[in-house]
C-alpha positions in Angstrom: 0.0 0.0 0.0 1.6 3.5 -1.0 1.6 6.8 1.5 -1.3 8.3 -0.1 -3.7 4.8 0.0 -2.3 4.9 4.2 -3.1 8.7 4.1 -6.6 8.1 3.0 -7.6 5.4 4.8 -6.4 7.1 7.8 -8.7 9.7 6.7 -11.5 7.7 6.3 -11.2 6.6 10.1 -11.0 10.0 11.3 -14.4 10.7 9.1 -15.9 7.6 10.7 -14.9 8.8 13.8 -15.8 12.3 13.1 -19.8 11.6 12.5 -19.9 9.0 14.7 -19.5 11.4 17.2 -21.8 14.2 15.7 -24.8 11.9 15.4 -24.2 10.7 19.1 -24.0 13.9 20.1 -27.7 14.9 18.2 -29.0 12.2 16.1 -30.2 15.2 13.4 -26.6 14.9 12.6 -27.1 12.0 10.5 -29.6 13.6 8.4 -28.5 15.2 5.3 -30.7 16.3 1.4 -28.3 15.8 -1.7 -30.0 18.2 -4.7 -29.7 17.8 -8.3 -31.7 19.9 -11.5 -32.0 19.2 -15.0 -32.4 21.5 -17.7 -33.7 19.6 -20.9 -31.4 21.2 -24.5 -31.5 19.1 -27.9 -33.7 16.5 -28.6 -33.4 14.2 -25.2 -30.4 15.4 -23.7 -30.0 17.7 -20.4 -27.5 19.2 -18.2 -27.7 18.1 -15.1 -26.7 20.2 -11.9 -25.4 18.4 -8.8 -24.2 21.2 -6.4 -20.8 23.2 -7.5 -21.0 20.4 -10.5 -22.5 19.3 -13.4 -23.1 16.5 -16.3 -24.4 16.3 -19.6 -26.9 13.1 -19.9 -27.5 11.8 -23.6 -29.1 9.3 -25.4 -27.7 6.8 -28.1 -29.4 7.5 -32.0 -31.7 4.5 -31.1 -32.9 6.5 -28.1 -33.4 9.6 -29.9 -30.5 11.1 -29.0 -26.9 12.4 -30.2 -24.6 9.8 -28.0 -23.2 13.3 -26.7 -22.9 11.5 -23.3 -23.5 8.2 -21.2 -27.2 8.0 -21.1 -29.6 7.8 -17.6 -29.0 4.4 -16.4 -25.1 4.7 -17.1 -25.1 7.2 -14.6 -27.4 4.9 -12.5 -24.6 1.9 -12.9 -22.2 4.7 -12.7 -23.6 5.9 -9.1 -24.4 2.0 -8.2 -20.0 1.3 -8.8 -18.5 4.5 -7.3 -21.0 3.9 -4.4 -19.9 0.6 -3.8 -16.1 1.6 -3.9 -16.6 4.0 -1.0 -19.0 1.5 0.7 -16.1 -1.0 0.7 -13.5 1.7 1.9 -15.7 2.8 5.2 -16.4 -0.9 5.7 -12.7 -2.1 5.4 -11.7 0.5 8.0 -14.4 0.0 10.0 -14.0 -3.8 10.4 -10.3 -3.6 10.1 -10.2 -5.7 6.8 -7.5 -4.7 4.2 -8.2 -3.7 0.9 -5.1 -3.2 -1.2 -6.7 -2.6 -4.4 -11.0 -2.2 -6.0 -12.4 -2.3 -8.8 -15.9 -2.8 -10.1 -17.5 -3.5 -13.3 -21.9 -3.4 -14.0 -23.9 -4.4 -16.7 -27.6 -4.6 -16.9 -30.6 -5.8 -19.5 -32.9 -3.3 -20.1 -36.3 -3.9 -22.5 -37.1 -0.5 -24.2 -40.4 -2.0 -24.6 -41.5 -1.0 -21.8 -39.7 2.5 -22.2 -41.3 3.2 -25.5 -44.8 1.9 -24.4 -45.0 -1.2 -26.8 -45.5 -3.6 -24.4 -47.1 -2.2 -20.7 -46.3 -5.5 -18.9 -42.5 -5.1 -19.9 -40.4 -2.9 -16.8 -39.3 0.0 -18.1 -36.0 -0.1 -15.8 -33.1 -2.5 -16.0 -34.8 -6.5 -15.7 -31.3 -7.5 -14.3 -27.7 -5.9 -13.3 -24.6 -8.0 -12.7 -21.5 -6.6 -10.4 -18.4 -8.0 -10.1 -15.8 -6.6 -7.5 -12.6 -7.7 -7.4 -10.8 -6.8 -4.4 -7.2 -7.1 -4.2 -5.4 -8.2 -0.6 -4.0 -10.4 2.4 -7.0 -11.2 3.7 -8.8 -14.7 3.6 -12.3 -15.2 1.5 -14.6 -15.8 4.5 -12.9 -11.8 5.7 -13.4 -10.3 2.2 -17.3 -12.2 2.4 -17.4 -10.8 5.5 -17.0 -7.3 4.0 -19.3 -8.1 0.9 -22.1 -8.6 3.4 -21.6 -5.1 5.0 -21.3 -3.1 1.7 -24.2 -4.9 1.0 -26.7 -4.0 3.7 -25.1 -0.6 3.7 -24.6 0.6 0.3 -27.1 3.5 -0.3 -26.8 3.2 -3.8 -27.5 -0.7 -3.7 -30.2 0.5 -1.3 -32.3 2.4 -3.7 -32.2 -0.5 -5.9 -33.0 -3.0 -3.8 -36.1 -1.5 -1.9 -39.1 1.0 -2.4 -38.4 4.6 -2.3 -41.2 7.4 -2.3 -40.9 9.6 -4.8 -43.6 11.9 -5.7 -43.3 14.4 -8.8 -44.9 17.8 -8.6 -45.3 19.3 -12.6 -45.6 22.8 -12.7 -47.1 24.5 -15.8 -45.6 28.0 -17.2 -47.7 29.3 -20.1 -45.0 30.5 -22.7 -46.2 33.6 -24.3 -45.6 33.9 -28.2 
């Protein structure tokens, strides 16, 4: 492990330790709103705001789009992979597991049936996604399952997927004047 992989992962415990800390001292601590916005441009594409950042979001030809950018559920396999590497960083620390190396790949099936409406008892979202970590130390395969097991009841991103999560949609009219 280099100086900087020490340096982070020392880091990470002082974080840990950090908000551990915070939320014991007021539980409202552990409550926190992430914000995006969208502003639609081209056919299907948008720009997509996320704090002091942002993304462009395309669609392929066969979607409509220019391929200017990875499309929605990129980003979602996207989020779902760079969540998982920090979930396995905060878990490795926490349970003292070493992780010299990750890296993570995703795929998933999706039907555009359903997207385009051809076929209403098709799911419109992915039907299947495949991860594969590989994780690169010295520690044995029950300690590595071990850590599998945490990242996976505590992944947010995994999360989302894996259970219900309100979402209601407000759609507010502006009349355009010519």
């Amino acid at each position: 492990m280099s100086a900087t992989d020490t340096a982070s992962l020392s880091h990470l415990s002082s974080v840990i330790a950090a908000t551990s800390d915070a939320v014991a001292q007021n539980p409202a601590n552990a409550q926190v709103v992430f914000r995006a916005s969208a502003q639609a441009h081209d056919a299907v594409a948008s720009t997509v705001t996320l704090g002091k950042y942002s993304v462009e979001v395309d669609e392929p030809p066969a979607l409509g789009g220019d391929n200017a950018a990875a499309n929605p559920v990129e980003y979602y396999l996207a989020s779902l992979l760079s969540c998982q590497v920090v979930t396995y960083r905060f878990w490795a620390d926490k349970l003292g597991i070493r992780v010299d190396d990750i890296s993570a790949r995703a795929e998933g099936d999706l039907d555009v049936r359903g997207f385009f409406g051809f076929d209403e008892s098709v799911r419109t979202g992915f039907g299947e996604v495949r991860v594969v970590v590989t994780l690169t130390g010295p520690e044995s395969r029950e300690r590595y399952r071990e850590l599998q097991e945490a990242v996976d009841a505590h992944c947010p991103v995994l999360d989302l997927t894996r259970n219900s999560t309100p979402v209601h949609t407000v759609v507010e009219t502006l009349t355009s004047e010519n």
